[in-house]
C-alpha positions in Angstrom: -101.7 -11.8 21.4 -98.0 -12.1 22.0 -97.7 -14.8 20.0 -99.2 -13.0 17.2 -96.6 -9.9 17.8 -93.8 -12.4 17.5 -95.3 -13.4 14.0 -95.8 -10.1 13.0 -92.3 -9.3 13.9 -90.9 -12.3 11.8 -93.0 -11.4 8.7 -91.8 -7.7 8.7 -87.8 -8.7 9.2 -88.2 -11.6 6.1 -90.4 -8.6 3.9 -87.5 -6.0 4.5 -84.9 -8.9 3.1 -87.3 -9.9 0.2 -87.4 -6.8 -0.6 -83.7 -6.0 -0.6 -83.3 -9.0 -2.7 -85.8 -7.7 -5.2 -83.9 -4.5 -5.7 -80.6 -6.5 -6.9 -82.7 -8.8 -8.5 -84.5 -6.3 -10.4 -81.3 -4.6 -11.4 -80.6 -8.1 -13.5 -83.9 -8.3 -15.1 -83.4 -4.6 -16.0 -79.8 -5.1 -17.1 -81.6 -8.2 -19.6 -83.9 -5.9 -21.1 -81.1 -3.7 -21.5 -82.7 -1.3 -19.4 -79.0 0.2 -18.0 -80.1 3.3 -16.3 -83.1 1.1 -14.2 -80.8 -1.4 -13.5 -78.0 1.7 -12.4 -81.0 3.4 -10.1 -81.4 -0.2 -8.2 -78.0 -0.8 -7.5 -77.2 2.2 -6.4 -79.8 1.7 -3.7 -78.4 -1.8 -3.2 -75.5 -0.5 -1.9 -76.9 2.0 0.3 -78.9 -1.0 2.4 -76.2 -2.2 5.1 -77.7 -5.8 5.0 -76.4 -5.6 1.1 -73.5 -3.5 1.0 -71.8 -5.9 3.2 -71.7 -8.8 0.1 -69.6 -9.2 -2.1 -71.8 -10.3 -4.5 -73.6 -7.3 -4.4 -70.4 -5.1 -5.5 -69.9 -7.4 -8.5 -73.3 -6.6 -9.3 -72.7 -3.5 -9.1 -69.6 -3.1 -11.1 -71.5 -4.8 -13.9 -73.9 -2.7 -14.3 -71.2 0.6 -14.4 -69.4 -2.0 -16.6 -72.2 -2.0 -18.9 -73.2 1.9 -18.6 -69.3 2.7 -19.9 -69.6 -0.2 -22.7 -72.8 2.0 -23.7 -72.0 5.6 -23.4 -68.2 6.0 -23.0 -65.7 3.7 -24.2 -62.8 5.6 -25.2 -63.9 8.3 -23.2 -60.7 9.8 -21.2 -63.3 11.3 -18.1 -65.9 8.6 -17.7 -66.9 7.7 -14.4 -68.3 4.9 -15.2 -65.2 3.4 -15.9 -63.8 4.4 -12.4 -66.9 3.1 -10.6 -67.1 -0.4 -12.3 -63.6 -0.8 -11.5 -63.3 0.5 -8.1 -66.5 -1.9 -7.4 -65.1 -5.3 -9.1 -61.8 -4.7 -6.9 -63.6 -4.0 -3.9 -66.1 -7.2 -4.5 -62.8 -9.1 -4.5 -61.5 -7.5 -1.8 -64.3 -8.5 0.7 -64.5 -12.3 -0.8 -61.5 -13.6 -3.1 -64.1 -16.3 -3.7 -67.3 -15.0 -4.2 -70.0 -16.9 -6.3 -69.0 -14.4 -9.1 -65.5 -14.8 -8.8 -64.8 -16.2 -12.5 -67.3 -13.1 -14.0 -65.2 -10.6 -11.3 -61.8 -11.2 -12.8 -63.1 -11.0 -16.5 -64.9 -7.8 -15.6 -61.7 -6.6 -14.4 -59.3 -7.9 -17.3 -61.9 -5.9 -19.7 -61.2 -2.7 -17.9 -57.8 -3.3 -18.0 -58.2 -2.8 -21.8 -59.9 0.3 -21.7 -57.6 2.2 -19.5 -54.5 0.5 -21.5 -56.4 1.5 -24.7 -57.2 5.2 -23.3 -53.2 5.8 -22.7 -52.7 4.6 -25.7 -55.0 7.1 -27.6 -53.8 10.1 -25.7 -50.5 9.3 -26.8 -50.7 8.6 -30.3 -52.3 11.9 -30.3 -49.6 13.7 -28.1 -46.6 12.1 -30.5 -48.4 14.8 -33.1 -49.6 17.0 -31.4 -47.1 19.8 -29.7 -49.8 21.3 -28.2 -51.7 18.7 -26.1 -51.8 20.2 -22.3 -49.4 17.7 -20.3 -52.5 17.5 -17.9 -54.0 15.0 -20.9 -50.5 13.6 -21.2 -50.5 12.9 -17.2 -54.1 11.1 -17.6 -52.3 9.0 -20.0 -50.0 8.1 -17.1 -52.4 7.8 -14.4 -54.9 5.3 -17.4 -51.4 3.0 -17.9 -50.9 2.7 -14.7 -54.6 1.5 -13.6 -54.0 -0.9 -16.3 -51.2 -2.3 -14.6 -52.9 -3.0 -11.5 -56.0 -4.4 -13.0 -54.0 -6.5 -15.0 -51.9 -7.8 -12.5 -55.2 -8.7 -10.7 -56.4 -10.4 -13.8 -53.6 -12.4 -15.2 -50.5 -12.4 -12.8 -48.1 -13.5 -15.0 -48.9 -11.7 -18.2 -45.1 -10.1 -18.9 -46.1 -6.5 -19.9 -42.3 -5.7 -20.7 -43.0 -4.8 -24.8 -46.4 -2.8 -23.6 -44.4 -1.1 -21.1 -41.1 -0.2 -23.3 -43.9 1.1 -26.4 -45.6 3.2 -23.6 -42.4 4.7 -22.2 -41.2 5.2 -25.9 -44.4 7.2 -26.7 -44.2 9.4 -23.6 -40.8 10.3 -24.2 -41.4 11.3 -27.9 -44.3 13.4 -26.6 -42.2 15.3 -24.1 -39.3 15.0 -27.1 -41.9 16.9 -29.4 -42.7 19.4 -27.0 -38.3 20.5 -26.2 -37.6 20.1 -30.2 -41.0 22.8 -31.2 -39.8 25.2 -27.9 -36.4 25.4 -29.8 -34.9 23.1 -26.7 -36.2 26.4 -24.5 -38.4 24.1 -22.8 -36.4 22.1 -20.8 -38.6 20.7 -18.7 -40.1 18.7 -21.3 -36.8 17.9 -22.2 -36.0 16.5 -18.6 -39.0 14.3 -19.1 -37.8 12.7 -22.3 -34.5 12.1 -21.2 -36.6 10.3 -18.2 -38.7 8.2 -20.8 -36.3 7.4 -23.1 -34.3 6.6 -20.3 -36.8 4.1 -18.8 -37.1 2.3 -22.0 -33.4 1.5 -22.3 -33.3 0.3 -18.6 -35.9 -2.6 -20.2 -34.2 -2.6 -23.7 -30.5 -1.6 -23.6 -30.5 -1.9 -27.3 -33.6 0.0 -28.5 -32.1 2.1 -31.0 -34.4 4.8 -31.2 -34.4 5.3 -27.6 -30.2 5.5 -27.7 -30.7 7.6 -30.2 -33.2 10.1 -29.2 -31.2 10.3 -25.7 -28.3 10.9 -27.4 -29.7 14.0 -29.7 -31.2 15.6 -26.9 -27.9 15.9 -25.1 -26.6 17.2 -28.0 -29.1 19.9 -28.8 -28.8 21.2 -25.3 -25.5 21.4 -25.4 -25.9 23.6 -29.0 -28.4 25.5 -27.6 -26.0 26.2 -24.6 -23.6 27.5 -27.5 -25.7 29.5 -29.0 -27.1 31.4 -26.5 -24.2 32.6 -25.5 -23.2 36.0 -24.1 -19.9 36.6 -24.7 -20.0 39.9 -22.6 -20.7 37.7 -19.9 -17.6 37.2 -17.0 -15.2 34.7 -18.2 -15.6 32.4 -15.7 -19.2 32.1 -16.5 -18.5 31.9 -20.2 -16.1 29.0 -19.8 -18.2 27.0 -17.2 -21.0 27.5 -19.9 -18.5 26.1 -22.3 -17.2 23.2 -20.2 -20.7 22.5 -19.4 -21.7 22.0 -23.0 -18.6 19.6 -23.9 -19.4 17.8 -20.9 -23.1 17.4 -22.9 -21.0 16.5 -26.2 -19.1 13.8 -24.4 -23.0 12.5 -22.5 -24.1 12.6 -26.4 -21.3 10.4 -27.7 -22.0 6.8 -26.2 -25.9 6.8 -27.0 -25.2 7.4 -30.5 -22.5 5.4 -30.7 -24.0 2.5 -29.5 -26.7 3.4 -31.8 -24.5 3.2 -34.7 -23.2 -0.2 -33.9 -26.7 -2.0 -33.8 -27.7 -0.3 -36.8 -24.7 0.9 -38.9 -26.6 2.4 -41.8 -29.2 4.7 -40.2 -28.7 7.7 -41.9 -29.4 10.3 -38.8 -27.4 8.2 -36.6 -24.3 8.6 -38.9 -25.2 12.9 -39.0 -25.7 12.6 -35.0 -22.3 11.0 -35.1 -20.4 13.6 -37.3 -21.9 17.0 -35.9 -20.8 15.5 -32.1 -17.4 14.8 -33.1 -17.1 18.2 -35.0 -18.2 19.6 -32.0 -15.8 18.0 -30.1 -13.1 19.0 -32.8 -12.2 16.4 -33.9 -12.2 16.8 -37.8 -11.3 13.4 -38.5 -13.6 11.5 -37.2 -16.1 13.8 -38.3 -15.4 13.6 -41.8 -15.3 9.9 -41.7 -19.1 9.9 -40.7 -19.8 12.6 -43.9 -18.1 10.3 -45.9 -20.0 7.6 -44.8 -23.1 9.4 -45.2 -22.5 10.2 -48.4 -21.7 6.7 -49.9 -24.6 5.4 -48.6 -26.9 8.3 -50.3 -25.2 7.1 -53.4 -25.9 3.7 -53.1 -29.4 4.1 -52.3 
């Protein structure tokens, strides 16, 4: 009778494993027949069984199948979860076994993911750089997408250089934030602390973008204009003048960006105007009037 107890035992423990087993290889048959939400039901109740959840294999499973749901229902979709899950799943397969069985379909998993979130930033963006009136909520999910892709993508190819995606995403953000000061009438200077930062950023990885020297240097100026003309002249002198200093102390920030910008490309038009209105406001005629000169025989020989 013991005996028999003992292989009663045996057949109940193998029957509970079979059957855990089943419910991952069911999800596969279901994910074949492209039956996504069966195979999304199974794993989720993989993952719930301790003998299963404890596998690596099982998470990779698991993130293909979220993989799959998002390929589906959401790509380009700024809120899917799906996205999230698959992602959080591949990593943490990896994370309990760097050499799973899977390991080869993990890291591909994970460099297609990479792509969605870098393409997701990118689509906010290009839609911010238009649109003055995209919440900066949306414009921080486009921060918060670029920057999963950077860790994703440093799982799944090390030593991809992401330098030129990096310098065209900070570009983008700071013409967002740019867009946003310039359509407040420079009254929003918060978004015009966060272009400054942007631009900023992209000249630390390209000292000679010229669109970035540019931009930083005609948002320097505007604030310094808009310091001018908002003046009260009622106001204390001492305030009046600090006001004043403060501005040609802007004037003077101004001068090197666009400057610099002028060397690398000499006949950009709004560089030159950049150039003349900054020395004019620094009064000095001459070297204004060079710049309108300039200005002008190139309009002439266009």
């Amino acid at each position: 009778m013991r005996k028999w107890a003992y292989i009663l035992l045996f057949t109940l423990l193998a029957g509970t494993q079979l059957k855990g087993q089943d419910i991952v290889q069911q999800a596969l048959m279901h994910l074949q027949n492209n039956e996504l939400e069966s195979a999304k039901e199974l794993v989720d109740k993989a993952i719930q069984l301790d003998l299963y959840n404890q596998k690596a294999t099982t998470w990779f499973y698991y993130g293909y199948v979220y993989k799959e749901l998002y390929k589906a229902n959401d790509v380009g979709n700024i809120n899917s979860t799906n996205l999230e899950t698959a992602s959080n799943a591949y990593l943490k397969a990896l994370e309990m076994d760097n050499n799973h069985p899977e390991k080869n379909n993990n890291i591909l998993g994970i460099n297609y993911l990479a792509i969605q979130y870098y393409n997701i930033a990118g689509t906010i963006l290009n839609q911010a750089t238009f649109n003055v009136n995209i919440d900066t909520n949306i414009i921080n999910k486009a921060i918060t997408n670029y920057a999963r892709y950077k860790e994703l993508k440093k799982i799944s190819e090390p030593n991809f250089d992401n330098t030129e995606r990096d310098i065209s995403f900070y570009y983008q953000l700071g013409s967002a934030y740019h867009l946003k000061y310039d359509s407040s009438k420079f009254a929003d200077k918060k978004s015009g602390k966060y272009a400054e930062l942007y631009f900023g950023k992209v000249l630390e990885l390209d000292n000679n973008n010229v669109s970035a020297l540019y931009n930083v240097g005609i948002i320097y100026y505007n604030e310094a204009v808009d310091i001018i003309n908002t003046l009260d002249y009622d106001e204390d002198l001492e305030k009046l003048n600090k006001s004043l200093d403060y501005s040609i102390e802007l004037f003077l920030k101004a001068l090197p960006y666009m400057k610099k910008a002028y060397e690398l490309e000499p006949k950009r038009k709004e560089t030159i105007v950049g150039l003349s209105y900054i020395y004019l406001s620094l009064n000095d005629n001459e070297k204004s009037e060079q710049f309108r000169k300039e200005l002008k025989m190139l309009e002439e020989n266009e």
